[in-house]
C-alpha positions as CSV (number, residue, x, y, z in Angstrom):
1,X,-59.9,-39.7,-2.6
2,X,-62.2,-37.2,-4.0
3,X,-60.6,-36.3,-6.7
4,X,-61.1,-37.8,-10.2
5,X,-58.8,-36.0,-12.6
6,X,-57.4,-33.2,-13.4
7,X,-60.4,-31.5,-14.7
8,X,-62.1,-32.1,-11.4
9,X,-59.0,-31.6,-9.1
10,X,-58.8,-27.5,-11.1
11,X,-62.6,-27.2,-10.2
12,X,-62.5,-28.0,-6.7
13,X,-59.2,-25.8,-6.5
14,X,-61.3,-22.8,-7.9
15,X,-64.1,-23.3,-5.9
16,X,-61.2,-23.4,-2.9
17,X,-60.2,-19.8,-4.6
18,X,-63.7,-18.4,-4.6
19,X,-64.1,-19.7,-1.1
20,X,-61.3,-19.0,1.0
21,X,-59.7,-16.2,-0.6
22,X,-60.0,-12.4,0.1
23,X,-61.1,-10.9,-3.4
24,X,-64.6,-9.8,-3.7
25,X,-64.6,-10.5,-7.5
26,X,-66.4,-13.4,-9.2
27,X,-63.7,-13.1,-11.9
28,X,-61.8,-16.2,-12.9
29,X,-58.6,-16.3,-15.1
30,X,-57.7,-19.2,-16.8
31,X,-54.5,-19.8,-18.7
32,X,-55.3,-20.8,-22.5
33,X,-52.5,-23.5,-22.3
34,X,-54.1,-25.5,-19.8
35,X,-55.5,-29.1,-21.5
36,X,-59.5,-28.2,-23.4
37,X,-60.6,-30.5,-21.1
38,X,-59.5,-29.0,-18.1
39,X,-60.9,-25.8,-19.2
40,X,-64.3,-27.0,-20.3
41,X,-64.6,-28.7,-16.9
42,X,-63.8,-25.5,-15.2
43,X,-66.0,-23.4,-16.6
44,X,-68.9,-25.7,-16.5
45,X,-68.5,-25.9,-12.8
46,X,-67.9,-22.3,-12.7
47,X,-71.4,-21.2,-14.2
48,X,-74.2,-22.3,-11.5
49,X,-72.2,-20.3,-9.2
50,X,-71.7,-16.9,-11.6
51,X,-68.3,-17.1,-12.1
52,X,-67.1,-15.7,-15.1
53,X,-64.3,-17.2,-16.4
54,X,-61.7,-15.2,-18.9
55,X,-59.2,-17.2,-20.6
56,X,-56.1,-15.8,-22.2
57,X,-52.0,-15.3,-22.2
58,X,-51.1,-15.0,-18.8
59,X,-48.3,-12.7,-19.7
60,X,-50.9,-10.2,-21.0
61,X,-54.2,-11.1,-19.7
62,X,-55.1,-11.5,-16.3
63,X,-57.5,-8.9,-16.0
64,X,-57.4,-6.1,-12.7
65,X,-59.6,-7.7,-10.5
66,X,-59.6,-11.7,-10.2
67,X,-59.7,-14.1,-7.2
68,X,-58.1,-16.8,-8.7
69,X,-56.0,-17.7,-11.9
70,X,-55.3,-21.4,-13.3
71,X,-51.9,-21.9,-15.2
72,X,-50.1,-24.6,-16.8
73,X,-46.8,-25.9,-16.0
74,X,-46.3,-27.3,-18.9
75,X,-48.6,-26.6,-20.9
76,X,-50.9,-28.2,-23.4
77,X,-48.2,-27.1,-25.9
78,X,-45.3,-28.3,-24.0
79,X,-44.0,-25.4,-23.3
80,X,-41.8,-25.1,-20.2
81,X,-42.5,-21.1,-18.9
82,X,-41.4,-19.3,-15.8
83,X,-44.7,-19.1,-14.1
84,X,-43.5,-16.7,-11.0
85,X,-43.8,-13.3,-12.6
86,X,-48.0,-14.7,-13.9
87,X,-48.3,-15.5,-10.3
88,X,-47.2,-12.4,-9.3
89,X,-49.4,-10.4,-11.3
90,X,-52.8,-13.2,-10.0
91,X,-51.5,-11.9,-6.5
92,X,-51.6,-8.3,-7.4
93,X,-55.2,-8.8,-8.4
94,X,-56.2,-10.3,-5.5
95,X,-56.5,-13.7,-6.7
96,X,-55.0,-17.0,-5.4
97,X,-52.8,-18.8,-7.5
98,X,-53.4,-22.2,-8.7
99,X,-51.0,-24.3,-10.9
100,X,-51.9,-27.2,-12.6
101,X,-48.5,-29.2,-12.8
102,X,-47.3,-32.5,-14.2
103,X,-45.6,-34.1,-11.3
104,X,-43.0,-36.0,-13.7
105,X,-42.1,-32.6,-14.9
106,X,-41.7,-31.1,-11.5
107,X,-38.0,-33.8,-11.4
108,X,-36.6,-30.4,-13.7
109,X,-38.5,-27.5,-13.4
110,X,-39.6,-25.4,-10.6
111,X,-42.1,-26.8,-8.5
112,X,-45.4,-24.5,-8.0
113,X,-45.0,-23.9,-4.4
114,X,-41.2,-22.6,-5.1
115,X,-42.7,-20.3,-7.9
116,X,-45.5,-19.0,-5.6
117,X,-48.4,-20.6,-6.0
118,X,-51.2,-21.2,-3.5
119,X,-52.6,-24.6,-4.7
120,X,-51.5,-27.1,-7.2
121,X,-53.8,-30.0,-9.0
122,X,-53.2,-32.4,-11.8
123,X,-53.4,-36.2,-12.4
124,X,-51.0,-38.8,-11.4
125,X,-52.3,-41.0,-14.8
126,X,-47.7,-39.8,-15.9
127,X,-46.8,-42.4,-13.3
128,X,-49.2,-45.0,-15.0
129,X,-51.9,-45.1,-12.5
130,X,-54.2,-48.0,-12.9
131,X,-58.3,-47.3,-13.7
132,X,-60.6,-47.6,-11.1
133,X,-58.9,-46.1,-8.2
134,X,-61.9,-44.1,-7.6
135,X,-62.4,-42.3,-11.2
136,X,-60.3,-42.3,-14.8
137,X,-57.4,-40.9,-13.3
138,X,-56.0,-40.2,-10.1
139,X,-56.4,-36.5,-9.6
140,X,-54.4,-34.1,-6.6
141,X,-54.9,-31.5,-5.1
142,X,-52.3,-29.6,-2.7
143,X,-52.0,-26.6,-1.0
144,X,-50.2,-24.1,1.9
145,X,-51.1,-25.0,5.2
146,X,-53.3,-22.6,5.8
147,X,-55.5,-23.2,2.9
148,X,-55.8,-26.8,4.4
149,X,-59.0,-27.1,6.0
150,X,-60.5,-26.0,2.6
151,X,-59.4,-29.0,0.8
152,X,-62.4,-30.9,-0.4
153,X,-63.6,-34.3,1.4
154,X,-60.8,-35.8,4.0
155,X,-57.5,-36.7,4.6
156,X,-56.9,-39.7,5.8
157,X,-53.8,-40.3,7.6
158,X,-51.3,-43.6,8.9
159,X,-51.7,-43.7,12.8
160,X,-50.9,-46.8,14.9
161,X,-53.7,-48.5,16.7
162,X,-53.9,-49.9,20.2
163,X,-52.0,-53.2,19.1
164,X,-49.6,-51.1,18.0
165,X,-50.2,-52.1,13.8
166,X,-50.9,-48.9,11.5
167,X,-54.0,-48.0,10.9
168,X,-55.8,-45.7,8.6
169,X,-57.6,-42.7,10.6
170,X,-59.6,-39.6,9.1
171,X,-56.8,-36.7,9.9
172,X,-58.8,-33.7,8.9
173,X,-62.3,-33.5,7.8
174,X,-64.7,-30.3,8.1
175,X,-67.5,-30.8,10.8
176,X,-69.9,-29.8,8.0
177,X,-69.5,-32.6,5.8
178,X,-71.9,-34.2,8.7
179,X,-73.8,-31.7,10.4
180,X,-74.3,-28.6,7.7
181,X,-74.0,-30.5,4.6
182,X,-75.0,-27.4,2.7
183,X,-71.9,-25.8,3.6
184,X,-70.0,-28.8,3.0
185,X,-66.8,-28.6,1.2
């Protein structure tokens, strides 16, 4: 519910990345086929916190030394690329890997869990997602298991009440978003 786009869905992925992951860089690759938009909002985020960002060719960029790298599957261009061997080499540098992918795409290609990746975001605005559910778009974020209690804000979850109806219940939410809000997530 947190999530507004794909833009902010990529920042709060990165600032997962910078987080939770085990790379003492402040080094940030970003693939130059992700959206402008997505980028610009990335990077803006990424500043007050001195990250620096690098953008580039994933096939030939991702510097030694990152702890995270965004890619596109597809594209801005449309182009359709094998994104295991760029995750690979965001692994190698000690980076998480995040893919931002196009969940009508994901019917054909490779999904980015089955190519490697540690998180995916993007928008659900393909599947003609009203406006107003809480931003422009619809934005998601998901990740491995045990990158879960990371995820930014709270999942809510289906659970069946005492009449035995469903009912909506907060399934996982940090104790910080109450009691240390400065650590919040």
């Amino acid at each position: 519910a947190s999530l507004l786009d794909e833009g902010t869905a990529a920042a709060e992925a990165v600032a997962m990345a910078h987080r939770g992951g085990t790379s003492d860089s402040d080094v940030f690759f970003i693939d130059a086929d992700c959206h402008p938009q997505t980028i610009a909002v990335v990077a803006t985020r990424a500043e007050p916190f001195g990250i620096q960002v690098v953008v580039g060719d994933p096939a030939t960029d991702i510097p030694d030394q990152v702890f995270g790298a965004l890619l596109a599957s597809p594209g801005s261009s449309g182009q359709v690329r094998d994104l295991a061997p760029a995750i690979d080499r965001a692994h190698t540098a000690g980076g998480l890997a995040i893919v931002v992918a196009d969940p009508l795409s994901m019917v054909l290609v490779n999904s980015p869990g089955s190519m490697g990746a540690d998180i995916a975001v993007g928008t659900t605005q393909r599947f003609g997602t009203p406006m107003a559910f809480g931003g422009p778009h619809a934005g998601f974020i998901a990740t491995r298991e045990e990158f879960a209690r990371a995820l930014p804000g709270r999942l809510v979850g289906v659970s069946i009440d005492s009449a035995g109806r469903p009912a909506l219940r907060l399934a996982l939410q940090t104790r910080e978003q109450h009691i240390r809000r400065e650590k919040a997530t």
